[in-house]
C-alpha positions in Angstrom: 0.0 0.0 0.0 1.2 3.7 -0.8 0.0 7.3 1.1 -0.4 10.1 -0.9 -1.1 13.3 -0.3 -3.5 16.1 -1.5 -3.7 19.7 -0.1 -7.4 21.0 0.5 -7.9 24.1 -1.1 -10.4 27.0 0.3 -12.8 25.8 -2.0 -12.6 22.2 -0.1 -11.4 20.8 -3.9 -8.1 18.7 -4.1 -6.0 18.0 -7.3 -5.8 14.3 -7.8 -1.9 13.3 -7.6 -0.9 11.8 -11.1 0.3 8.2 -9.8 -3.8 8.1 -8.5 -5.1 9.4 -12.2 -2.6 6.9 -13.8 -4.2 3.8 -11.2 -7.8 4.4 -11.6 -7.4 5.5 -14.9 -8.8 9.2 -15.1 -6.3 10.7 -17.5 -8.4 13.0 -19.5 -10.6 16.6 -18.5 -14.1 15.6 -18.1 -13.5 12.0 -16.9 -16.0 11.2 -13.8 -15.1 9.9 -10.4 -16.7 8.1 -8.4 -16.2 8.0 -4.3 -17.7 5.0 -2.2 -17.9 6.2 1.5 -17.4 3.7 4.1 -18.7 5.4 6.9 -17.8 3.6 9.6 -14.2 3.4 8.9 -13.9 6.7 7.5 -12.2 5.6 4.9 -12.9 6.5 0.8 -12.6 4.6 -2.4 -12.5 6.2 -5.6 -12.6 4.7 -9.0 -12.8 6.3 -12.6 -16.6 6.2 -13.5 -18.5 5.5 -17.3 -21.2 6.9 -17.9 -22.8 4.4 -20.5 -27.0 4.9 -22.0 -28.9 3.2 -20.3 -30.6 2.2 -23.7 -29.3 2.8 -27.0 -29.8 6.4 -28.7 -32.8 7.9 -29.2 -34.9 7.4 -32.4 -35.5 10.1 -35.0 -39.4 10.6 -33.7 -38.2 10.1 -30.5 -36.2 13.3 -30.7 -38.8 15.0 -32.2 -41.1 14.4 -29.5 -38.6 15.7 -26.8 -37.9 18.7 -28.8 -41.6 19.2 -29.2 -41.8 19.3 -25.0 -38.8 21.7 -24.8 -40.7 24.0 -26.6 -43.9 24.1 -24.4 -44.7 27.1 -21.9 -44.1 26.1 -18.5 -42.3 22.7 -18.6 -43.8 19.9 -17.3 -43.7 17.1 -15.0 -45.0 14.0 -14.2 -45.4 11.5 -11.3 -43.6 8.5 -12.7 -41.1 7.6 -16.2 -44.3 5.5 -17.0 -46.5 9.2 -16.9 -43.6 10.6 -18.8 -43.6 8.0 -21.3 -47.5 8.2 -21.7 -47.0 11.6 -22.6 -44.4 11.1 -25.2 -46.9 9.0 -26.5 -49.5 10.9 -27.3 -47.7 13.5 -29.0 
């Protein structure tokens, strides 16, 4: 096992050291993080996150429908996805 350390800026935002990036495999601006808490211990594990659809891209009159709700007055919202998927629906 290796200690490294981080200073805690004023903004409560650390710098991940280089040797970390290089472990969990965040090299690049915009890659996620991801921090498990275990509380009890105190301690923290981080791990390089991806982000990944949760189905495959939207269809062409799927799109259109969601473009069609961005352009309503007032926004909207619903109770459940199902409600929200109703509503795509019956556009």
């Amino acid at each position: 096992m290796t200690w490294l350390t981080a200073t805690l800026g004023p903004k409560g935002q650390i710098t991940l050291p280089k040797r970390v990036r290089l472990v969990i495999g965040a090299l690049e601006k915009g890659d996620l993080v991801g921090f498990m808490l275990e509380e009890k211990s105190g301690a923290v594990r981080l791990t390089k996150m991806d982000v990944k659809p949760a189905e495959e891209s939207y269809t062409e009159e799927e799109l259109r429908k969601l473009l069609k709700i961005s352009r309503q007055k007032g926004g909207g919202s619903f109770a459940s996805a199902k409600d929200f998927l109703q509503h795509l629906d019956s556009l």
